[in-house]
C-alpha positions as a printed NumPy array, in Angstrom:
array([[ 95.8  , 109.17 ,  90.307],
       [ 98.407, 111.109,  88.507],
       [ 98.449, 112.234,  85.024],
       [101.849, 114.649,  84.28 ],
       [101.313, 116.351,  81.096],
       [ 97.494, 117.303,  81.762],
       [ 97.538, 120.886,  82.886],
       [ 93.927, 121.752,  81.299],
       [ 94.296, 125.08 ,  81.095],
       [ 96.668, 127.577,  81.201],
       [ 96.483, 128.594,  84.468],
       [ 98.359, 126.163,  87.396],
       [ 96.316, 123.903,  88.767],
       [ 96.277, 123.031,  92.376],
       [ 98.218, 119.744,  93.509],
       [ 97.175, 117.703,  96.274],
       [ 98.488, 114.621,  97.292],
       [ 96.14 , 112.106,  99.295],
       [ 97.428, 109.75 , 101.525],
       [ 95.026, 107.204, 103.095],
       [ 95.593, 103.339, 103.214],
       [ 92.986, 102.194, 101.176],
       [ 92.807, 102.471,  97.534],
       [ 89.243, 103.059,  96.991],
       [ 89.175, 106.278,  98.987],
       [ 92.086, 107.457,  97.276],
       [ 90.916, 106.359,  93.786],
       [ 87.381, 107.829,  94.828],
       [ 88.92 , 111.509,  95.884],
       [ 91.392, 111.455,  93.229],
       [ 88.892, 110.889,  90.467],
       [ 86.574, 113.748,  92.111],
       [ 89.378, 116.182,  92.607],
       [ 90.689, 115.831,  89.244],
       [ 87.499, 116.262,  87.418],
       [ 86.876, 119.621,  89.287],
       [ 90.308, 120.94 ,  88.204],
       [ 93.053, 119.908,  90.977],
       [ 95.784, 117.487,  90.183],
       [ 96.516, 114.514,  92.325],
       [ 98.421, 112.11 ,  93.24 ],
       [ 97.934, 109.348,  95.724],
       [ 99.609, 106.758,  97.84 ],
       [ 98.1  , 103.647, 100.37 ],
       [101.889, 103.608, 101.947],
       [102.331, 106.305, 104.443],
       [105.777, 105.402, 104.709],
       [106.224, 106.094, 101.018],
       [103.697, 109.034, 100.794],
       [106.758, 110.612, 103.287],
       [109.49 , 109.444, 101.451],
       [108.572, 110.619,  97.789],
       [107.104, 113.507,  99.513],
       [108.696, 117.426,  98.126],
       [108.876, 120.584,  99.718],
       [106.907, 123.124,  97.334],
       [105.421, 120.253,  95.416],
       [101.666, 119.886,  96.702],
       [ 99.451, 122.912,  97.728],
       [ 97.653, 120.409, 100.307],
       [ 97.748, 117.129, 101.877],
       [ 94.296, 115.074, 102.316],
       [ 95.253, 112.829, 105.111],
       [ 94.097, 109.748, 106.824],
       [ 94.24 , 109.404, 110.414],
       [ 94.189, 105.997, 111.465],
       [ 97.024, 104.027, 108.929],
       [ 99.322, 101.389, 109.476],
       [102.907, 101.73 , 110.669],
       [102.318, 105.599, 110.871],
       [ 99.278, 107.286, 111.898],
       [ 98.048, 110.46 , 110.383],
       [ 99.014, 112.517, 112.944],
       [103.06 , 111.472, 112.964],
       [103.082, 112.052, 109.474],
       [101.789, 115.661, 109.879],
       [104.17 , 116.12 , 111.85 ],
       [107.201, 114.597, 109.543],
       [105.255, 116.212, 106.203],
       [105.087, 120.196, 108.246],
       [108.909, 118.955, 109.483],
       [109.849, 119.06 , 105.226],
       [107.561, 121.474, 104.095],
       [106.23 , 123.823, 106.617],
       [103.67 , 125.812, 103.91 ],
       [101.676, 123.185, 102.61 ],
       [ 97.957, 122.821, 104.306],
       [ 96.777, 119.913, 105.807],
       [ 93.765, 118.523, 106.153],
       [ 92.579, 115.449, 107.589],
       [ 90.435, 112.411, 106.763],
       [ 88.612, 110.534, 109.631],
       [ 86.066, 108.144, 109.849],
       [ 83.937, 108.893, 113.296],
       [ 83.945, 112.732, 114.631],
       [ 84.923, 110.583, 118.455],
       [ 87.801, 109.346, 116.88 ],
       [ 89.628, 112.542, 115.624],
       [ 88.424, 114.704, 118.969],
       [ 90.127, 111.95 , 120.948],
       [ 93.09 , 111.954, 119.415],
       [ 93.45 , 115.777, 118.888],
       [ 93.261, 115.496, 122.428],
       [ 95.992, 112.793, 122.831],
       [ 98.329, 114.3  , 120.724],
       [ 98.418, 117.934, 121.596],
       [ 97.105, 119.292, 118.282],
       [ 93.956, 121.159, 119.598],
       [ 95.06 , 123.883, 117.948],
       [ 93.806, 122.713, 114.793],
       [ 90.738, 124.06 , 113.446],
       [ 87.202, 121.735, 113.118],
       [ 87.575, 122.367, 109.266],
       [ 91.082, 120.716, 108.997],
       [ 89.094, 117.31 , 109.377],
       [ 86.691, 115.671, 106.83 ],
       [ 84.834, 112.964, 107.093],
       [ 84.348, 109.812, 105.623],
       [ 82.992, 109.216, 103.474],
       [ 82.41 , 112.673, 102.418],
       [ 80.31 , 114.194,  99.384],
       [ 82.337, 115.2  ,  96.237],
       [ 80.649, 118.548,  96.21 ],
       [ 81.266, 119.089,  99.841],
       [ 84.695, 117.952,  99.334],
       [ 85.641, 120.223,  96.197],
       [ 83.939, 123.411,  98.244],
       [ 85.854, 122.502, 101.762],
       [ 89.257, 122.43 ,  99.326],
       [ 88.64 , 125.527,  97.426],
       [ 88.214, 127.303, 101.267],
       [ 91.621, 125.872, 102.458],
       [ 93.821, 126.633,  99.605],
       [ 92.062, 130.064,  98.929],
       [ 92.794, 130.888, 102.876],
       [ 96.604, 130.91 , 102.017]])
């Protein structure tokens, strides 16, 4: 979902980049983002999402946990490797899943409201976005 050339207004708009393998979910949070004022653009390849991935470029990454070839939680760690500023927040599908592997992994430091989840409510996902990137 990216449309270069279509600032809106004058002022800059916020870019997030979602990264989940499939395509609905990122057409569906693309398409809600975007009509509430963020720009966004969207891969179903983590292994690309990383590679055309910029430091500076994105104000936040929505990101799926449970992908092929990479999980979420290796590319957080390769993403925060290239661009140490940008906010992350992740997209899960059962609340068991992500405790588990925030557990697992050794990232209990993260905070309950770096994980969404799916499927989640435009409204609640616009408001939850507008908190991270306003907490910079």
């Amino acid at each position: 979902m990216n449309s270069p050339g279509n600032s809106g207004s004058g002022q800059q708009q916020k870019r997030i980049l979602i990264i989940d393998d499939e395509e609905d979910v990122t057409l569906a949070l693309g398409t809600a983002l975007e009509q509430n004022g963020f720009k966004s653009d969207s891969y179903t390849d983590p292994v690309l999402a990383y590679k055309k991935f910029k430091e500076d470029l994105y104000d936040l990454v929505l990101l799926d946990i449970r992908m092929p070839v990479i999980d979420g939680f290796l590319l957080y760690q390769k993403i925060k490797g290239t661009d140490s500023k940008v906010k992350i927040c992740f997209l899960t599908a059962t609340e068991y899943f992500h405790e588990e592997i925030r557990k697992r992994q050794g990232v209990g430091d993260f905070k309950q409201e770096l994980f969404l989840r799916k499927p989640i409510d435009n409204e609640e996902l616009v408001h939850t976005i507008k908190g991270l990137l306003a907490s910079r």
